[in-house]
VOTIGU-322175 format. One line per 10 residues: number of its first residue (from 1); their letters; for each residue x, y negated, z negated of C-alpha. Coordinates in steps of 0.02 Angstrom, whole numbers, plus 32768, in hexadecimal, padded with zeros to 4 digits. Layout:
<nodes>
NUM = A = X,Y,Z; ... $
</nodes>
This chain:
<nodes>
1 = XXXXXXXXXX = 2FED,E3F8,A53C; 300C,E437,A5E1; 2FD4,E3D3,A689; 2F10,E385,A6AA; 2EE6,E3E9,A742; 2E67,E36E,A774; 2E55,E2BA,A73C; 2DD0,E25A,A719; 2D97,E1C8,A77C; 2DF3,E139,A78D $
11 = XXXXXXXXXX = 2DED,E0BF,A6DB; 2DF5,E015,A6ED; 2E71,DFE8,A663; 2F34,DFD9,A654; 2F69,E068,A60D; 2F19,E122,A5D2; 2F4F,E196,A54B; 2F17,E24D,A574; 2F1F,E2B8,A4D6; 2EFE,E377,A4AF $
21 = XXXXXXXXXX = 2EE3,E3B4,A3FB; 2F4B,E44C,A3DD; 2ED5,E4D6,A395; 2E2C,E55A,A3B7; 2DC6,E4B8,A3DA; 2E2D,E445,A45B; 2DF5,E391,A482; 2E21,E31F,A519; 2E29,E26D,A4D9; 2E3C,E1EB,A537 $
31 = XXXXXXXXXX = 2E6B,E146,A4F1; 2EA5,E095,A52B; 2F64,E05C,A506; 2F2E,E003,A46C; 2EED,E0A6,A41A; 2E49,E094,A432; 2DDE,E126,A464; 2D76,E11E,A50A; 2D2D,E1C6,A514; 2D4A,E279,A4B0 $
41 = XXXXXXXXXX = 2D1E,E31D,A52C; 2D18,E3B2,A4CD; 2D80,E446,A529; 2D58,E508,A51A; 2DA2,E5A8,A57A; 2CFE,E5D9,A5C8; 2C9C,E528,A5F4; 2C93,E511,A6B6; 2CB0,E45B,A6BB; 2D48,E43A,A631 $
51 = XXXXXXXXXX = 2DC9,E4DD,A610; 2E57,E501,A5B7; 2EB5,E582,A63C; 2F08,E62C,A603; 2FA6,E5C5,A63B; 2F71,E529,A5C5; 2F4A,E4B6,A64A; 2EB7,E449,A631; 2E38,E44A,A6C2; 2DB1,E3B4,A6BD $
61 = XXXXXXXXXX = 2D1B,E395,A73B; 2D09,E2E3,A744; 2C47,E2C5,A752; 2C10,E27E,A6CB; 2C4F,E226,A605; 2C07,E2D1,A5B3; 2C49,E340,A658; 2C95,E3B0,A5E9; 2BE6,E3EA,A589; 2B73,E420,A61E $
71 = XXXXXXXXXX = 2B60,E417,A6CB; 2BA9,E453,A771; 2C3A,E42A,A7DC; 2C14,E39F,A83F; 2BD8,E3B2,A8E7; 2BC9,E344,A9A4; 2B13,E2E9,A9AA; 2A9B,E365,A9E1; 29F2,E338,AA41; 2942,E37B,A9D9 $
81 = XXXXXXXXXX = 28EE,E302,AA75; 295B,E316,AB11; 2950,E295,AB84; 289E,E290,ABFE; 2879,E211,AC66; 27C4,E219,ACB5; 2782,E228,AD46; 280E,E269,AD92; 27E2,E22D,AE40; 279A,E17E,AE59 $
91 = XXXXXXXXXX = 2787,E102,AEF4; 2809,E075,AEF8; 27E3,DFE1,AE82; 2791,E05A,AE15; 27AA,E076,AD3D; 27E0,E108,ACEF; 27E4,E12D,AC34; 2889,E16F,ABDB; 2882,E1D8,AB36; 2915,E23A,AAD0 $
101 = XXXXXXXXXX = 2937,E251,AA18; 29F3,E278,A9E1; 2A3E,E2AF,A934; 2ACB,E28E,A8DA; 2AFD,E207,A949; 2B69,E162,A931; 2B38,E119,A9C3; 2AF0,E14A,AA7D; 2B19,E0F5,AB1E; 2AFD,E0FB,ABD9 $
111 = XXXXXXXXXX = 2B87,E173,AC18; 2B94,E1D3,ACB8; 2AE9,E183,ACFC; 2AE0,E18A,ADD0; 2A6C,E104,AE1A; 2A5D,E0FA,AEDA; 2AC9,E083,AF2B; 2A96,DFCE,AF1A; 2A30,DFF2,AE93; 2A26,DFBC,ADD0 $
121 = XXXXXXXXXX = 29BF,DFF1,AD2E; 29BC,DF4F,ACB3; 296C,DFA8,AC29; 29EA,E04F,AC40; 2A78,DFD9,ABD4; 2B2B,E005,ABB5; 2AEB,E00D,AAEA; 2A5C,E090,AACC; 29FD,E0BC,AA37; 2A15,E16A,A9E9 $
131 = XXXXXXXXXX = 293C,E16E,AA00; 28BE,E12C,AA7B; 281A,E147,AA7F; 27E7,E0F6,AB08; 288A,E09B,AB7C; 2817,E056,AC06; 2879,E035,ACB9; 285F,DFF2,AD4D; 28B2,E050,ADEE; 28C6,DFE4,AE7C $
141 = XXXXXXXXXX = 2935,E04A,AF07; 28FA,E0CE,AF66; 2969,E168,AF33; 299B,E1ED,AEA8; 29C9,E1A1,ADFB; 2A27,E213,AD8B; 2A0A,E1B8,ACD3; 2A87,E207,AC4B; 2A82,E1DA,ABAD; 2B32,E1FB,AB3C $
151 = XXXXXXXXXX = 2B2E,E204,AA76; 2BBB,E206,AA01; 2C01,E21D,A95F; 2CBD,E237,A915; 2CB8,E2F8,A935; 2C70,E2D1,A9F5; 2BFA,E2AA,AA7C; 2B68,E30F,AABE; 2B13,E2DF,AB54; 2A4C,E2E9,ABA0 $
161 = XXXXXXXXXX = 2A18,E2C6,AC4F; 2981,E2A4,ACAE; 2966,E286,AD7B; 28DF,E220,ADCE; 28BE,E217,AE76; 2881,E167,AEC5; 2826,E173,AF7A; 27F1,E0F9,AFEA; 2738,E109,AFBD; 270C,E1AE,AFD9 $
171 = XXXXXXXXXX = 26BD,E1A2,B083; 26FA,E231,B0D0; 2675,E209,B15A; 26D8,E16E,B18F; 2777,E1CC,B1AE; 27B5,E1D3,B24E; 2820,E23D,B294; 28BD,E212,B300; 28C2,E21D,B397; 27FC,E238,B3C9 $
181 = XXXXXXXXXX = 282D,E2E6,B37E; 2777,E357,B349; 276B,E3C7,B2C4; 2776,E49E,B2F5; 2716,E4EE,B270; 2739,E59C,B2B1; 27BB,E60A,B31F; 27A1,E6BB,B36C; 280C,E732,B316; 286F,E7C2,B343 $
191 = XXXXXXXXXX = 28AC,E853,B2B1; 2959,E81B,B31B; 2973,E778,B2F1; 29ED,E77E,B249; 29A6,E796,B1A7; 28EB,E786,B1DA; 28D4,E84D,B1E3; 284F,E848,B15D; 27E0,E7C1,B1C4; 27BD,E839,B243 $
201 = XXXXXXXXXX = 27A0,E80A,B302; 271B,E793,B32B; 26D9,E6D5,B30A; 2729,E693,B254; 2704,E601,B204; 2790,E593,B203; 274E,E511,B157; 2781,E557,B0D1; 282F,E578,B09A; 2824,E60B,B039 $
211 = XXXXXXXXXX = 27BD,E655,B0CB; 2867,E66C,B128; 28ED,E65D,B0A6; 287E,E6AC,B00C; 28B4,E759,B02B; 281E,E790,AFC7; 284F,E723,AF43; 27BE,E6A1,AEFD; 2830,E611,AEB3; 2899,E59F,AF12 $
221 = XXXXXXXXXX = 2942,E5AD,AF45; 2946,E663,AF4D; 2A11,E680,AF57; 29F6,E726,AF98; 2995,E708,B02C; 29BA,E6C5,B0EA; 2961,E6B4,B171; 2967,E66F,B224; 2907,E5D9,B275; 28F8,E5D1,B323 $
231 = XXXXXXXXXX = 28DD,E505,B356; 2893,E4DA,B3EF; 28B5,E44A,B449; 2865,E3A6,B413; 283D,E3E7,B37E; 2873,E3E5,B2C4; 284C,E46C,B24B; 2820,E434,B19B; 282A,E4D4,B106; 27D4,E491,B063 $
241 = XXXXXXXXXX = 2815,E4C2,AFBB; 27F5,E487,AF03; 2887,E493,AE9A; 282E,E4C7,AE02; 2886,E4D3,AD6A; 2921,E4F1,ADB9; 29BD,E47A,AD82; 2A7C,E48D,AD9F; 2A88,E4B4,ACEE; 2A55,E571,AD10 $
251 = XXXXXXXXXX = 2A5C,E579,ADC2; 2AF4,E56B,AE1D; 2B8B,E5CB,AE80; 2BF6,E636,ADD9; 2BCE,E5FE,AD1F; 2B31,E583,ACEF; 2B8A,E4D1,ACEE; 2B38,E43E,AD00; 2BA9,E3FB,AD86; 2B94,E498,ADF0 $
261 = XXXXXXXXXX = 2B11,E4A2,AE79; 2ACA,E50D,AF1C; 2ADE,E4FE,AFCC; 2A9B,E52C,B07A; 2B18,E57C,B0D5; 2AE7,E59E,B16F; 2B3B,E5A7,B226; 2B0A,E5B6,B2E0; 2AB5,E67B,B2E6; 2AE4,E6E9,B38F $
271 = XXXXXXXXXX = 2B20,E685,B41F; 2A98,E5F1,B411; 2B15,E57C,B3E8; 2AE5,E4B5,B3A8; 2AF3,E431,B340; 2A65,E434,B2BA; 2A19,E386,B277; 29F9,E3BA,B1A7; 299C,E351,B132; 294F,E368,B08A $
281 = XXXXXXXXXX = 28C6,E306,B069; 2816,E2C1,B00E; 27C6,E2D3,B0B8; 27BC,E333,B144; 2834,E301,B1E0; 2882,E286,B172; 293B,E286,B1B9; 294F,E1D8,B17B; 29A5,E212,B0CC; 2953,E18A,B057 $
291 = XXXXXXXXXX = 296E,E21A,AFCE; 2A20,E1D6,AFB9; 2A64,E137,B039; 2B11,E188,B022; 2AE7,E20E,B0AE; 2AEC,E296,B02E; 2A36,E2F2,B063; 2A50,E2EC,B10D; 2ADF,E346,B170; 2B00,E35F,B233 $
301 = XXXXXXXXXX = 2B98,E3CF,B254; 2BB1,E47C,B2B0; 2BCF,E534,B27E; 2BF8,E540,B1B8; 2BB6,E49A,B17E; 2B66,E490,B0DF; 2AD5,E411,B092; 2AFE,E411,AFD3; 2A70,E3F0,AF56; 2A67,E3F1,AEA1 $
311 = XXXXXXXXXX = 29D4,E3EF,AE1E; 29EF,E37F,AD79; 2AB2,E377,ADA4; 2B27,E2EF,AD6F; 2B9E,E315,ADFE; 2B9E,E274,AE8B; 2BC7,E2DD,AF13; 2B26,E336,AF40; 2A72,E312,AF71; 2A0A,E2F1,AED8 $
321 = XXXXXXXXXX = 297D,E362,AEA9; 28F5,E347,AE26; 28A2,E3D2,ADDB; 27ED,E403,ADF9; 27ED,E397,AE9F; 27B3,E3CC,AF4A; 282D,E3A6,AFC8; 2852,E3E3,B097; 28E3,E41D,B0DC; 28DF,E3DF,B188 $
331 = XXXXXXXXXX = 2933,E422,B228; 2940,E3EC,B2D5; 29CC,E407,B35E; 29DE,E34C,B38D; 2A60,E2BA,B368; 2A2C,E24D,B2EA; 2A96,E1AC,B329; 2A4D,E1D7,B3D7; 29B6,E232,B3A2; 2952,E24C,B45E $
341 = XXXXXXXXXX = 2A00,E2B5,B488; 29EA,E373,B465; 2A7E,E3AF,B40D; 2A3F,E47C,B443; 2ADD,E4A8,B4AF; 2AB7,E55C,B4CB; 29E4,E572,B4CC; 29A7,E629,B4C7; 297E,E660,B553; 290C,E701,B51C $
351 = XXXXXXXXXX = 284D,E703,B51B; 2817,E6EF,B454; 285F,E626,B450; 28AB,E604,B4FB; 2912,E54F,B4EE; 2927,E565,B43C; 29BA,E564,B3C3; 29CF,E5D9,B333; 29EB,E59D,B297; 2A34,E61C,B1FB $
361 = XXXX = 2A31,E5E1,B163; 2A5E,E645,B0AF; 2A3E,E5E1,AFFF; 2ABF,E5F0,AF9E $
</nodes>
């Protein structure tokens, strides 16, 4: 008998005895070290699961006592029910509702999950079931929690994910803004400023992201596209945008990975030169970043600086997204530690936005 490719799971006894009949019909027999007989598997030349080799080896899948008479090769849990946790965005303090189905799984566990700092999920244990129809939770930190859910079984482990996003009630009309800072809800534009060509010359509204950075597209982030924004002072810009059905599973910069995710790149445009103030955010001049208290949706830096966001991803180092949520990207040319101190070092000095700064932005 030549060598057992693969061998069967582990036996607890002292000793094993594999035999092979010699012959047109073999037979894998495995018995204990007295001689008794545990199991008999049947081999053939052509069954998936339990061959005799052109080379004589014998090859067994070990899934099951009669493995060798039907069947597949054993495979990593899959999910029928991935992982949904609804509603996706809730106020602080609020419940949310946690369903998934796996299959083929030995056991499931908690693995990979991102909670916002400070905060904890008592019913999101280390041990999970392979099924749940109903995991209720409550969510007491403002913030993005990214629940994963890990399955496994001896061949390997398959993962399903789900974000929620927690806010701080939803009362967008109790925001406000730093700094006494007002809302500009349009610019004059000029077919000169970069990118913004198609917009024409005249009034634009300045409200909705895809407006400016759309680029004719209708769904949000619109990687070809760019635009300028010309701020004026005392005033924040805020673009809105729904994330849709986007996640960082199929969107993202080279091959769909779930750990890969867009940008805004963006930089100082001509010679209006600044320091922008960026935020994403639930509401409207919302600089305060309650999205994630590590300082991850909000970013103040010069030319080349780039907020990072991802939708669905597992990767910490990133502003959270939730899919199918409306959120604002915010802009204003002020400090936020000192936020009554304009941070606009070269204003325009033309006609269409005198005193403003331009800021060019590309999704990437």
């Amino acid at each position: 008998m030549k060598a057992l490719h693969r061998v069967l799971p582990a036996v607890a006894i002292a000793a094993l005895m594999l035999i092979a009949s010699v012959g047109q019909s073999e037979t894998l027999i495995l018995k204990r070290a007295d001689g008794s007989t545990i199991t008999t598997f049947p081999l053939s030349t052509s069954h998936p699961l339990c061959t005799v080799t052109s080379a004589g080896d014998i090859e067994v899948w070990p899934q099951s006592d009669n493995a060798c008479t039907g069947g597949t090769p054993p495979t990593a849990p899959t999910f029928p029910t991935p992982l949904n946790i609804t509603p996706a965005v809730i106020a602080v303090g609020g419940t949310v509702t946690a369903t998934w189905a796996s299959a083929g799984a030995t056991s499931c566990s908690n693995a990979g999950t991102i909670l916002p700092n400070g905060a904890s999920v008592g019913n999101w244990s280390a041990s999970l079931p392979p099924t749940s129809s109903g995991l209720v939770m409550t969510l007491g930190t403002v913030g993005s929690y990214t629940f994963v859910i890990a399955c496994t079984n001896a061949t390997g482990t398959t993962t399903s994910q789900k974000l929620v996003t927690v806010n701080d009630g939803g009362a967008c009309s109790g925001v406000v803004p730093i700094g006494g800072l007002t809302r500009q809800t349009s610019f004059n534009n000029t077919t000169a400023l970069q990118l913004n060509t198609e917009l024409g010359n005249g009034p634009v509204t300045a409200t909705d992201y895809l407006v400016i950075f759309g680029n004719g597209s209708t769904t949000f982030p619109s990687r070809s596209g760019g635009g300028t924004l010309p701020v004026m002072p005392g005033k924040f810009i805020a673009l809105q945008f729904n994330t849709g059905t986007l996640n960082s599973a199929n969107y993202g910069v080279g091959p769909p990975n779930p750990n890969r995710f867009g940008n805004f790149g963006y930089s100082t445009a001509g010679a209006n030169n600044g320091d922008p103030l960026v935020a994403i955010s639930l509401c409207p001049g919302d600089f305060s970043n309650t999205l994630n208290p590590a300082g991850l949706c909000r970013i103040q830096a010069g030319e080349g600086a780039t907020p990072i966001w991802g939708v669905n991803s597992t990767d910490p180092l990133l502003c959270q997204l939730a899919e199918n949520t409306v959120y604002y990207l915010n802009v204003a040319y002020v400090n936020f530690a000192n936020p009554t101190a304009s941070t606009c070092a070269n204003p325009d000095q033309g006609t269409a936005n005198p005193g403003s700064c331009h800021w060019f932005m590309s999704p990437r």
